[in-house]
N, C-alpha and C positions, 0 to 999 in steps of 0.2 A: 618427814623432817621433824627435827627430835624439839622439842619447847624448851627453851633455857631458864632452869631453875637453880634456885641454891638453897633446896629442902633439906630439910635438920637430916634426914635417911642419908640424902645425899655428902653431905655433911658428913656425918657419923662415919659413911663408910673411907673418905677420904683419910680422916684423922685415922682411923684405927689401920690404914696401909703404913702412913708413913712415922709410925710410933715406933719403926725399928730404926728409925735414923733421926739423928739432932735436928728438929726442927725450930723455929724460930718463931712461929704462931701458927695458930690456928682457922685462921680466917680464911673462907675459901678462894676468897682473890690471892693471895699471898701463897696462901699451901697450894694452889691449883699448880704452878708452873715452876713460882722458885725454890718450894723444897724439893721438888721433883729432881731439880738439878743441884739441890746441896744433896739430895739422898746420895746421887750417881758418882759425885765429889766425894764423898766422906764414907760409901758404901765400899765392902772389901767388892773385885769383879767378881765372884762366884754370886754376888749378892742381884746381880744381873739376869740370874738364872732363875726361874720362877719353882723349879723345885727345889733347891735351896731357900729359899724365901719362902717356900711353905714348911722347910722342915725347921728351920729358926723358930717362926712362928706360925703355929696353925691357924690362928684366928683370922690370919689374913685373907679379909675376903675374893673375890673377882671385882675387877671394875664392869662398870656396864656401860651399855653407849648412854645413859644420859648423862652419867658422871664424865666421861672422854668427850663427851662434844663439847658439855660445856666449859671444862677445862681451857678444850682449844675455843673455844668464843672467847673467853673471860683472858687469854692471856694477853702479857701485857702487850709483847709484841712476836712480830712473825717469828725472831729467834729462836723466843723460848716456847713456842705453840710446837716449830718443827722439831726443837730437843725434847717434847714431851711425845709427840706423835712415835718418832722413831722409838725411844726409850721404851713406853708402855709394850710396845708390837715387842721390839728385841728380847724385853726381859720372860714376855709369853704369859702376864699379865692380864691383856688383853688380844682380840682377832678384831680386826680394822672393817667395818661395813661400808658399803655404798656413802652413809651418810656422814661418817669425820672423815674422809675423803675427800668429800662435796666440800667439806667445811676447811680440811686444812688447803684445799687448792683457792678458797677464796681468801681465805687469810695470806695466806703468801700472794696469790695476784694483785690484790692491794696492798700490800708491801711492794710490789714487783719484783718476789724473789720467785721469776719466771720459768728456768732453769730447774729448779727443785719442784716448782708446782709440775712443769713438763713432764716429770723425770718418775714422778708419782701418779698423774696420770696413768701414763702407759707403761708402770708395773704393777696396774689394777688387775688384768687376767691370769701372772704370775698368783697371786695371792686367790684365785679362783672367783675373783667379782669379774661381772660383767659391764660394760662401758655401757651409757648411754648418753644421748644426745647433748642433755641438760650440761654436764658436766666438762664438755668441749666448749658448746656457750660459754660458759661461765670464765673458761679460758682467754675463747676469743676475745670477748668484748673487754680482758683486762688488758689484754696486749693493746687493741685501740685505744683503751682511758688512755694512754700513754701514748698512742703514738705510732705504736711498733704496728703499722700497716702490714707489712709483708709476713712477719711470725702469726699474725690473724689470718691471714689466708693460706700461708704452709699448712695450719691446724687444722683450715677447714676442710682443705684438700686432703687432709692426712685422714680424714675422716671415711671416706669415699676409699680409700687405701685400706683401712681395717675394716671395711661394714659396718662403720657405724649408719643407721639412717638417718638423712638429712632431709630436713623437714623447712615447710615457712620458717622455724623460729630459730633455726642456726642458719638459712639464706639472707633473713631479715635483719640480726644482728650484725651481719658479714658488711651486708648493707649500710647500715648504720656508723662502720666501722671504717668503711674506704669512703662514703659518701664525706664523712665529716673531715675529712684530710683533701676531698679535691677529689678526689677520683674516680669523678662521673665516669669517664671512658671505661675504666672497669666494673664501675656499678654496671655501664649498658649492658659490657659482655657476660657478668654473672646472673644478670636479670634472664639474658637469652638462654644461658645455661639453665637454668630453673627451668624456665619452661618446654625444653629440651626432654627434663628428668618425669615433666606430668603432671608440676607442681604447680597450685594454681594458684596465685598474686591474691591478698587479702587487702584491704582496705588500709591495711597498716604497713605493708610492704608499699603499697604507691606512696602513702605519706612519706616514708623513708626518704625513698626516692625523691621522691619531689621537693622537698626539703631539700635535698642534697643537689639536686640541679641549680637551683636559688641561690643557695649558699657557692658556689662556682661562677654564679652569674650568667647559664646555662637557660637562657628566660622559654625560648623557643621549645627547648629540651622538656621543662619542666611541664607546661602547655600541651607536648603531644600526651605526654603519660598521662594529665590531668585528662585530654580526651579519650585517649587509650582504655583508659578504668571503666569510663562510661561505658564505650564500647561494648566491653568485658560484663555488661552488667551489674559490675560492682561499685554501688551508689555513694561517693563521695559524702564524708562524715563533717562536725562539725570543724576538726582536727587539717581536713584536707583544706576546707573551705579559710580556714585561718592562716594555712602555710602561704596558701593561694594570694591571699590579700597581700599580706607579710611580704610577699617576695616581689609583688609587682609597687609597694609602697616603698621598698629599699630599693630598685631602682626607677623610681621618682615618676612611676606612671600610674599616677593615684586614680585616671579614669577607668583603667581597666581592672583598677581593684576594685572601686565601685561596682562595677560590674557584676565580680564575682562578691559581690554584698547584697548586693540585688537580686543576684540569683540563689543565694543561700536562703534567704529570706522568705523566696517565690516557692522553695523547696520544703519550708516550714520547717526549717532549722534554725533555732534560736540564737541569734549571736552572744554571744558571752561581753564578759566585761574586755576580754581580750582582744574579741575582733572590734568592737567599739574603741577602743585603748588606741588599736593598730592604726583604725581608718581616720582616725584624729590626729594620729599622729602624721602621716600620710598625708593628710589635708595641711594641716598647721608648715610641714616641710615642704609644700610646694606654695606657699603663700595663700592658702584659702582658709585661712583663717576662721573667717564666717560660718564655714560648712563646720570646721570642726565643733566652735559652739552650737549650731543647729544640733548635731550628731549630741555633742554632751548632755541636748535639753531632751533629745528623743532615748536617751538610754535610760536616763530618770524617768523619762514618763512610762518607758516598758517595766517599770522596777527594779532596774540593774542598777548598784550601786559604785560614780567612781573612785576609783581607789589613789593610791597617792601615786601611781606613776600615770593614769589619765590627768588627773591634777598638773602636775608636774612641766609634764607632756604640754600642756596647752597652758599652760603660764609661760611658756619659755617662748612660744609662738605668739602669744598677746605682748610681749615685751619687744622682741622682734619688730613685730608691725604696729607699733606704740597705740596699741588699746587697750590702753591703762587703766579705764574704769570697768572692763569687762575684765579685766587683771585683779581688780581692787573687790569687786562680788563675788569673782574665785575662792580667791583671798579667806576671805572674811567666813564663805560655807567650808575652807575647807580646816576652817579653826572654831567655827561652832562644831565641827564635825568629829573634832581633835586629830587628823589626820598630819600628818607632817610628809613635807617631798624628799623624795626619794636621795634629793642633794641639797645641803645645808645653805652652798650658793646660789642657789634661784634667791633667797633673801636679799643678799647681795645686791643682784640682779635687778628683782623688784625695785628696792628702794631707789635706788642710779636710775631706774628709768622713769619713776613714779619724780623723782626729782628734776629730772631733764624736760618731763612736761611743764613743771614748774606747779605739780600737788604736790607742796607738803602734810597737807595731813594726811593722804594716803600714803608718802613716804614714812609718816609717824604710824600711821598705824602696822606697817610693816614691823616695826620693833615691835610696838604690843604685842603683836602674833606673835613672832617667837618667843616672848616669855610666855605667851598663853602656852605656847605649847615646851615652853621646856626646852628651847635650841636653843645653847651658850653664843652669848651676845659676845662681838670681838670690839675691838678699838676701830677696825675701819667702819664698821656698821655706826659707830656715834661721829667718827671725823666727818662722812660723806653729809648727815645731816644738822652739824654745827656748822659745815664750810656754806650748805643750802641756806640755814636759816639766817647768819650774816648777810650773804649777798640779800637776801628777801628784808633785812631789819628788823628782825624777830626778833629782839633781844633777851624778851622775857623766858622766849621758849630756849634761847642758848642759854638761860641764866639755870634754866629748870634740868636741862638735859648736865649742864656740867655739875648740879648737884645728884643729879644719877649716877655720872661717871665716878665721884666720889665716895658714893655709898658702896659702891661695885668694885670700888680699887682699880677701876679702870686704868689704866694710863697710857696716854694717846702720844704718838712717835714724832719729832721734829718732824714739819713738812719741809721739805729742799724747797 
């Protein structure tokens, strides 16, 4: 894989090609793609011919692949990358390697000009390159970012059709690609395929999988592979132990994530902030509340720090089951902390519910936070506790707050 530079060489040699045509700068972002195509514009067609373009000008050097690759990285878009790609090869220029190949099929896949990337593809052995695996990947898994299920498994299969060899990591991506759209039934049948071929399931091919059972709600499904692997003797990672928990905490059987928490554990696998994150959140969504603070106080004590969606996560759950001073000491570490939540409304939230217990000063200190932290204060966040501190006869403190909203230009909306 070629390093993306823009070296003065590199440079130099760009400028001195395209000094036979009106250019308009010099900069290799701008020369790279769009004099390319003023050249092709304002160039007579003979000028298309690379022996004509050296009898014009001798000096005109070769391109090489680090100037062609990075051309196509640097352009601005798939258009002008495919009128550069075509142009350099027509004019004979340059001869196209393995590697702006690789490069123009990922620039077009993510454009999703699929059709062209196809079509370049498999006129690689025309041009005497040889196909490899890497480069169907690279296909497949664009046709999935998108969606296009069935042209990701025409490609795989088309693979199998010209001898390319198929390996875990074009079975695995395949995987990844029909898993994410629903289509366990086919995952099972391509999994059996695989092992049909000799190929033998790595630790990252069951996570696929199993992930992709979960996500279909396939709970049973996901469970036999998770024993399946074992089986197999291939020892479930930190990655499988997290999908595991994940997927029996989405649907709402947080005992049997526990479980597989307990036994990650037992396995001296360290949970991350993410399986702590998960089984919190797990806890908090089935009303246990408690465990999840337990869980918060035993991740800090292993040194795992949590981050603003554990935060987040378990304020939304203390607001829920109105424990509002374990809401109010969240709070407060997660603004010594500087951390802000993942959504600007739990503030909201807090306050409304810090008010409905009938604290106001934890509803006040809910505003200080957000200026501590920098979250733009709105009109409902002062109505909700100018309406509180009335009912309560605070007047001093509505007197103090409505010279905030002053200073702020606030201005608060007729209430109906």
């Amino acid at each position: 894989m070629y390093h993306i530079t823009t070296s003065r060489s590199s440079h130099f040699k760009l400028s001195r090609i395209f000094t036979q045509f009106p250019l308009k700068s010099h900069s290799l972002c701008s020369l790279s793609v769009e004099n390319v195509e003023l050249a092709q514009r304002t160039a007579p067609e003979s000028l298309n011919d690379k022996e004509t373009i050296k009898q014009r000008s001798p000096r005109v050097p070769e391109f090489d692949n680090q100037i062609v690759y990075n051309v196509l990285h640097s352009a601005r878009n798939s258009e002008h990358a495919l009128r550069f790609f075509r142009w350099v090869e027509r004019s004979g220029l340059f001869k196209h390697d393995r590697e702006t190949h690789y490069k123009i099929i990922e620039v077009l896949g993510q454009a999703s000009k699929f059709n062209h990337a196809r079509c370049i593809l498999l006129e690689m052995p025309k041009k005497g390159l040889e196909w490899d695996e890497d480069l169907f990947v690279l296909l497949i898994d664009s046709y999935g970012k998108v969606g296009i299920v069935q042209e990701s498994v025409k490609l795989f299969n088309r693979m199998e059709e010209l001898g390319v060899e198929r390996t875990n990591k074009s079975y695995d991506t395949l995987f990844k690609v029909i898993m994410r759209r629903g289509r366990y039934m086919m995952g099972k049948r391509y999994f059996n395929k695989m092992l049909s071929e000799g190929l033998v399931p790595t630790v990252h091919t069951y996570n696929v999988l199993i992930w992709g059972f979960f996500l279909s709600l396939r709970v049973e499904t996901a469970n036999r592979f998770f024993e399946d692997m074992k089986s197999r003797e291939i020892m479930p990672n930190a990655v499988t132990y997290n999908t595991m928990i994940n997927g029996y905490c989405r649907v709402k059987k947080v005992d049997e994530a526990e479980k597989y928490f307990v036994e990650m554990k037992e396995r001296n696998i360290n949970p991350s902030v993410i399986t702590y994150t998960t089984m919190i959140k797990g806890y908090v969504g089935n009303g246990k509340v408690d465990q999840g603070l337990r869980l918060l106080e035993e991740m800090k004590s292993c040194g795992i720090k949590p981050n603003a969606i554990t935060y987040s996560t378990l304020l939304l759950g203390l607001c829920d089951y109105e424990h509002m001073s374990e809401a109010r000491t969240n709070l407060k570490e997660m603004t010594e902390k500087h951390i802000s939540p993942t959504d600007d409304s739990i503030f909201l939230r807090l306050m409304s519910s810090q008010c409905k217990v009938g604290d106001l000063d934890a509803a006040l200190d809910v505003l200080k936070a957000m200026l501590r932290l920098s979250i733009p204060t709105e009109a409902g966040h002062y109505s909700l506790l100018l309406e509180h501190f009335c009912k309560a006869g605070v007047y001093d403190r509505v007197e103090k707050l409505l010279d905030k909203l002053i200073e702020k230009e606030i201005i608060l909306g007729q209430q109906s």
